[in-house]
C-alpha positions in Angstrom: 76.3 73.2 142.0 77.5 75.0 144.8 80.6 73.2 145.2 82.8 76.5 145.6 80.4 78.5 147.4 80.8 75.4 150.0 85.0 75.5 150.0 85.1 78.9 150.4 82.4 78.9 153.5 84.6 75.4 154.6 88.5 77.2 154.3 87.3 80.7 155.1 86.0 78.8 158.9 86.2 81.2 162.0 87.3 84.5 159.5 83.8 85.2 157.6 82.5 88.0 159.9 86.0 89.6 160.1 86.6 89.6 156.2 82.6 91.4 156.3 83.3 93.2 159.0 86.5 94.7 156.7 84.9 95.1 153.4 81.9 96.5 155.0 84.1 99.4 156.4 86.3 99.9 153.7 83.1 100.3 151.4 82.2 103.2 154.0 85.3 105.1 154.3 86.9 104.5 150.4 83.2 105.0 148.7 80.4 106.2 150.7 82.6 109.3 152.4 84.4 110.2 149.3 81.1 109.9 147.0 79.3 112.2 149.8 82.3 115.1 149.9 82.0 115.0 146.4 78.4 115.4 145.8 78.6 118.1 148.7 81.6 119.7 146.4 79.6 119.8 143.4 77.1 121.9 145.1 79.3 124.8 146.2 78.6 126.7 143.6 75.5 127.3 145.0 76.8 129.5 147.5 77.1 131.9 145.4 72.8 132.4 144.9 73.8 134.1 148.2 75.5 136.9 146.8 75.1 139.9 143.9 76.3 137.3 141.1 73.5 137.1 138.6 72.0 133.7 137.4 73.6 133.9 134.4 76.9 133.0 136.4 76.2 130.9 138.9 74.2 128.5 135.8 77.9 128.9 134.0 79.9 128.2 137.0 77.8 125.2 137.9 78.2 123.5 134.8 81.9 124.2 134.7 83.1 123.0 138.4 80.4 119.9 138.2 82.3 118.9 135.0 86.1 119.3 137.1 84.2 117.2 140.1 83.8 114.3 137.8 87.0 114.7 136.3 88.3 114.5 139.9 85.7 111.5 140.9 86.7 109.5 137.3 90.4 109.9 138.7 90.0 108.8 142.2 87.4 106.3 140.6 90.3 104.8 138.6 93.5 105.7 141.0 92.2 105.1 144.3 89.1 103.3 145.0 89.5 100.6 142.3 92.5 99.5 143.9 91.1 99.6 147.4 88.0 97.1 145.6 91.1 94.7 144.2 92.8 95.2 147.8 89.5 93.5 149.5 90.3 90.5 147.4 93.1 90.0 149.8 90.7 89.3 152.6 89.4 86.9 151.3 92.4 85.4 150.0 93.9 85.0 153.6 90.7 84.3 154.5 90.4 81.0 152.2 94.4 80.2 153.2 93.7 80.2 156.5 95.9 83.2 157.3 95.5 86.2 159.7 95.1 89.5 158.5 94.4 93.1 159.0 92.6 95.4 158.2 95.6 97.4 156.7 96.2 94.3 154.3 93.6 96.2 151.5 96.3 99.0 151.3 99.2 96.2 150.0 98.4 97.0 146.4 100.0 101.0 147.1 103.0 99.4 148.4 106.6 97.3 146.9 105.7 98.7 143.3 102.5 97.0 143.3 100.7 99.8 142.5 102.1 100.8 139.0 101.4 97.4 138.0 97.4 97.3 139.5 97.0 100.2 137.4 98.6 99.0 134.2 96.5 95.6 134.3 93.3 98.0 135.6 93.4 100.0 132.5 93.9 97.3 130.2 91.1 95.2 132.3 88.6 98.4 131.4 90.0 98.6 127.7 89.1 94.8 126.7 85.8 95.3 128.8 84.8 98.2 127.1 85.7 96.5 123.4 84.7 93.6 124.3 80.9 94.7 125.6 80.3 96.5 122.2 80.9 93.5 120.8 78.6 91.7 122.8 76.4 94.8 122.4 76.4 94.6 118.7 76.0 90.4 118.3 72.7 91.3 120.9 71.1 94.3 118.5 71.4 91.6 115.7 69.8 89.0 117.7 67.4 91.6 118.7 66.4 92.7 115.2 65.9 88.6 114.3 63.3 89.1 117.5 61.5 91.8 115.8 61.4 90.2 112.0 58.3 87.5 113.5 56.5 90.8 114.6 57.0 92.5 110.9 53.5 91.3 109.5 51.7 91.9 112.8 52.8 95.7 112.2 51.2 95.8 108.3 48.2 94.1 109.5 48.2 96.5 112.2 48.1 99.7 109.3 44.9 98.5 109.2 42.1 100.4 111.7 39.3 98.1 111.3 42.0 94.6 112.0 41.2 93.0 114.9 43.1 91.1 116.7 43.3 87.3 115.6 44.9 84.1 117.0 47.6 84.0 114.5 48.6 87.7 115.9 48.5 87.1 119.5 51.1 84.0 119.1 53.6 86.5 117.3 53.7 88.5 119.8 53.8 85.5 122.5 56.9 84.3 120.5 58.3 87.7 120.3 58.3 88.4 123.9 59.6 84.8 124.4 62.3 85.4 122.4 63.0 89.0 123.4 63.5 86.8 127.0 65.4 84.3 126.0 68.1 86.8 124.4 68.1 89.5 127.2 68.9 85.7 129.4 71.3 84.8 126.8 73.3 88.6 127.0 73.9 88.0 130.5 75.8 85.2 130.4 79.1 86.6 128.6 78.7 89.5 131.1 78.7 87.6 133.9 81.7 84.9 132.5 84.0 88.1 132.1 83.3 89.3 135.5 84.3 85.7 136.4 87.1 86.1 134.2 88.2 89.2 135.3 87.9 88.5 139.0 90.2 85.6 138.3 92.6 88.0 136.7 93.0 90.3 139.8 93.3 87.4 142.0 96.3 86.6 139.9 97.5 89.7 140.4 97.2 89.4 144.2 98.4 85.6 144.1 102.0 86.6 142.0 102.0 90.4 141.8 105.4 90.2 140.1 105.1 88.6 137.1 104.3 90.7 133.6 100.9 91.6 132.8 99.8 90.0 129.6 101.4 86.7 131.9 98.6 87.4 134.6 95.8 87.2 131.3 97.2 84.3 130.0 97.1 82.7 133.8 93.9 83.6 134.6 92.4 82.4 131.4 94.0 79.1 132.0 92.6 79.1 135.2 89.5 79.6 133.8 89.1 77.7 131.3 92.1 75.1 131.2 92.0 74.1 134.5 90.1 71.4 136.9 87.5 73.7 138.1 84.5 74.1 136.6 83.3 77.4 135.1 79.7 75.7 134.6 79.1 75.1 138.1 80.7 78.6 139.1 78.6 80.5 136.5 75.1 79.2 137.1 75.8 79.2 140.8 76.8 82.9 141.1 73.4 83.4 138.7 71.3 81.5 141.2 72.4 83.3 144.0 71.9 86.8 141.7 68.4 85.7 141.1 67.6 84.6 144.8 69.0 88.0 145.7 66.3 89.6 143.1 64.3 87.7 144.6 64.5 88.7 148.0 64.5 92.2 147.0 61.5 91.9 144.8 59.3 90.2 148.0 60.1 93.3 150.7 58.9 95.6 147.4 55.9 93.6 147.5 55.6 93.8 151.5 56.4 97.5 151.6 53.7 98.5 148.8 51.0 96.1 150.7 51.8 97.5 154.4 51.3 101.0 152.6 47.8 99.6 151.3 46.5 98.5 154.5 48.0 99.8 156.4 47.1 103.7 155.7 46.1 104.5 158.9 49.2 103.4 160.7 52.1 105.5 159.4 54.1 104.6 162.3 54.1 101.1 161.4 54.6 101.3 157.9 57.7 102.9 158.8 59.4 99.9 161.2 57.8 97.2 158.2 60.1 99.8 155.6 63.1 100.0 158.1 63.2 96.4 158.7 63.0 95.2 155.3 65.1 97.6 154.0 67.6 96.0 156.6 67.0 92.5 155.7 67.0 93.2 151.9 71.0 95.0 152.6 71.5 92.2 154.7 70.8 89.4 152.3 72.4 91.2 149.9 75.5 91.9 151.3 75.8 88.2 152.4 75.1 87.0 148.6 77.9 88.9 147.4 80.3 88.3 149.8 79.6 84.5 149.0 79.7 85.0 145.2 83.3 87.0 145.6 83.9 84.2 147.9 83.3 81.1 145.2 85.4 83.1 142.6 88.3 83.0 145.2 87.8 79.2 146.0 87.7 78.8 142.4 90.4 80.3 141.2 92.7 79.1 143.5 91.1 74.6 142.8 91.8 75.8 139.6 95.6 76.8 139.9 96.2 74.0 142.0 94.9 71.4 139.4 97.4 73.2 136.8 100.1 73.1 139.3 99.7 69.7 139.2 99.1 68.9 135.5 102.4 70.6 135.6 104.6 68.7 138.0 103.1 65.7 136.6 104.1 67.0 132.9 108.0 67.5 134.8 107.5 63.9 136.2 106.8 62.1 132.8 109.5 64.4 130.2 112.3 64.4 133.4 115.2 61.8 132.5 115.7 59.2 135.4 119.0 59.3 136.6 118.4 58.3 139.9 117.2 54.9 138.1 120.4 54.7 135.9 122.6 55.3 138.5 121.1 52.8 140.9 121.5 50.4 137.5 125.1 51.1 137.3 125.9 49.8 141.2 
């Protein structure tokens, strides 16, 4: 089940806490500084409450720079920061090859032309995800709607003041929320498959960064879902280790709202118990991912090296032998 959560951890040997230790800090100077100037920017019009400049204006002027902000934070969003994210995949790349790296390596993708082309396969990336979740969205809303027909007669009988409750009732509204669970289960699991997928596709991009970009689609869904590796065992790995991450965030919830119940008296310590787990939750959670990214890397590379091999063994069998005719003819 965990089969490339376990090659990545074996390959990646001795470089785990650097490639952290990287991401960590480019999350913190390509994310967290740039989201903080920005929300700092988007209150500068506030400044002007200081002066003569009536309400009127200042609401006007507000509304007008905060929409140019996120114009601004859309574009660095799209130009700068979503490469840096792709550029982290090189980390781990080296990383699982075994090769040193530094911390510079992120900032490949603005060099040799490679930049035009992260863009171009970014914007396409974001154009089939957008399509391709209202199609999802629509195909749930239907399911959704089938949910809701078993709960149709509940709501006549319901018209009714005097009705009470019965038997037959409460197990159409037991199905209905069983089913209502099953779907919202069920419309994760193409979410999560084109993350996969699209993971895969950037990892192409950072494997051969030359070739076209309908070439790195085609390679990535081959990968995917042509290859050795097995997208089962990646998917419901990566969803085990998203629920034991909901997991653990769900039981320091719990811990925080039960220090603040008996603990009352002791503010002080219900601080340090809401520190500590806050730390532990990040900390757990920041591991998780860094293993899930980590599987999609050791998968995505088993997989191009079983159709590497398909390949050279396709070459092998269709190649004519004329090494053996030769050695014939002496």
């Amino acid at each position: 089940m965990f089969e490339y959560i376990s090659l990545y951890r074996k390959n990646g040997a001795g470089q785990h806490g650097k490639v952290i230790g990287f991401t960590i800090l480019q999350f913190i100077l390509c994310v967290f500084l740039p989201m903080a100037v920005i929300f700092g920017a988007m209150l500068l019009p506030l400044l002007l409450t200081m002066t003569d400049v009536s309400g009127e204006t200042v609401g006007i002027t507000m509304a007008i720079w905060m929409l140019v902000i996120m114009i601004v934070f859309i574009l660095l969003m799209l130009f700068v920061i979503y490469p840096i994210f792709v550029g982290i995949l090189r980390y781990f790349a080296s990383a699982y090859k075994g090769k040193e790296f530094t911390f510079g390596e992120a900032y490949k993708v603005f060099k040799n032309g490679n930049y035009s082309k992260l863009i171009k396969i970014a914007l396409l990336v974001l154009v089939l995800y957008f399509v391709l979740s209202m199609i999802i969205g629509f195909i749930v809303n239907i399911l959704m709607t089938i949910v809701f027909i078993p709960l149709l007669p509940l709501g006549v009988m319901m018209e009714d003041p005097n009705a009470a409750m019965t038997g037959g009732a409460i197990a159409l509204i037991i199905l209905a929320v069983v089913l209502m669970f099953i779907v919202m289960i069920v419309a994760y699991i193409p979410y999560i498959i084109l993350y996969i997928y699209f993971a895969v596709v950037f990892m192409v991009y950072i494997d051969e960064p030359k070739i076209p970009t309908v070439d790195k689609l085609k390679v990535a869904w081959n990968v995917s879902f042509s290859s050795d590796a097995s997208m089962v065992k990646l998917f419901f790995s990566n969803l085990l280790m998203y629920i034991l991450m909901t997991a653990v965030m769900f039981a320091v919830m719990i811990a925080i709202v039960l220090a603040s119940v008996f603990l009352m008296d002791s503010p002080a310590m219900i601080s340090v118990i809401t520190i500590i787990g806050t730390l532990i939750a990040v900390a757990v959670s920041i591991y998780i991912s860094y293993l899930i990214v980590g599987s999609i890397v050791a998968y995505y590379f088993a997989g191009r090296e079983s159709l590497d091999r398909k390949a050279d063994m396709r070459f092998e069998e269709t190649a004519p032998a004329y090494n053996n005719e030769n050695i014939d003819l002496q």
